[in-house]
N, C-alpha and C positions, 0 to 999 in steps of 0.2 A: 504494500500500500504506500509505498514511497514513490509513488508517479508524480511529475511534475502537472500542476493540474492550473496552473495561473493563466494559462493560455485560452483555458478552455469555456466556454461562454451556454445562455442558454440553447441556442443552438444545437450542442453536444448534447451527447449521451455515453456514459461509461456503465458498464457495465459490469459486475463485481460477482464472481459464480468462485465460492471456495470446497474444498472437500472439507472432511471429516479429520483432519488430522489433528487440528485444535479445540477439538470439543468436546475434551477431556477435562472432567470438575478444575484437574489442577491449572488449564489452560484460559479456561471461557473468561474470567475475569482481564484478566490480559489482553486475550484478543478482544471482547466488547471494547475495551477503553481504546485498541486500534482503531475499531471501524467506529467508534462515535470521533474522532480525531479526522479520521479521512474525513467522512460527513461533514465536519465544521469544516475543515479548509474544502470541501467542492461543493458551496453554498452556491456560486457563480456556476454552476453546471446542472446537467438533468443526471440521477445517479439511480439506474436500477439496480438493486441489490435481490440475489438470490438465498432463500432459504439454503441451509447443508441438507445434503439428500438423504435418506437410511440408508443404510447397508445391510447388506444382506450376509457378510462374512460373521456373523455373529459366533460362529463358534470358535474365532482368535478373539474377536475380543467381547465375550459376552453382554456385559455392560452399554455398548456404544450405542446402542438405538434409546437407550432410554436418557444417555448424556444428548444426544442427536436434540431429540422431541425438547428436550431443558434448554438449552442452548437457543434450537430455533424460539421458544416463547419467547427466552431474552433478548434475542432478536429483535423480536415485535417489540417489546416494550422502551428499547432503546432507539429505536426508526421512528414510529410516532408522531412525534414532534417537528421530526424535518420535514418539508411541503416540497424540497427538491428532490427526498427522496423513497421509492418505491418498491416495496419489501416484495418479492413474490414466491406466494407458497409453488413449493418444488412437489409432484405428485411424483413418483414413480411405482414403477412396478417390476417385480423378476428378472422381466424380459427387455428392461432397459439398462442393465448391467451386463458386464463379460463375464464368461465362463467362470472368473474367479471371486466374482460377485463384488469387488469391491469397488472399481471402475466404472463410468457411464459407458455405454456401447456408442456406437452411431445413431441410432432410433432415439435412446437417452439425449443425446447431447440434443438433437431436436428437438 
């Protein structure tokens, strides 16, 4: 989230799609305080922000779909407030991840 973003006007649109990798109880404090920080410096910008997806590899790491669903609430309740920017819930399903279930496919990234 260190893009230079002074340049960019409301004309733009940035787009913000992250995985699963910081949405670990010990992380999510950390990364909200990043993305309420981007948000305030791309005020001058249109900013969709994506939900983190589920995973489906739940048996490495048992726990992560239920840090996933905690994390996206705090999501919402830290988005809210900005009117440049627009939180969107991620649906997936099975058949939009790869064989190793923890990646989006092609069909997913669509």
């Amino acid at each position: 989230m260190g893009m230079y973003t002074g340049e960019l006007t409301r004309a733009d649109t940035v787009i913000v799609f992250g995985g699963t990798n910081d949405t670990e109880k010990s992380k999510q404090c950390s990364n909200l305080t990043l993305t309420v920080n981007f948000r305030e410096n791309t005020q001058n910008t249109n900013v969709i922000l994506m939900e983190v997806p589920v995973r489906y590899d739940t048996e490495v790491r048992p726990l992560i779909s239920e840090q996933i669903v905690s994390y996206n609430r705090k999501l919402h309740k830290v988005t809210k407030k900005y009117k440049h920017v627009k939180l969107v819930r991620v649906t997936t399903s099975r058949n939009h991840f790869t064989t190793h279930d923890l990646h989006l496919n092609y069909t997913g990234k669509e």
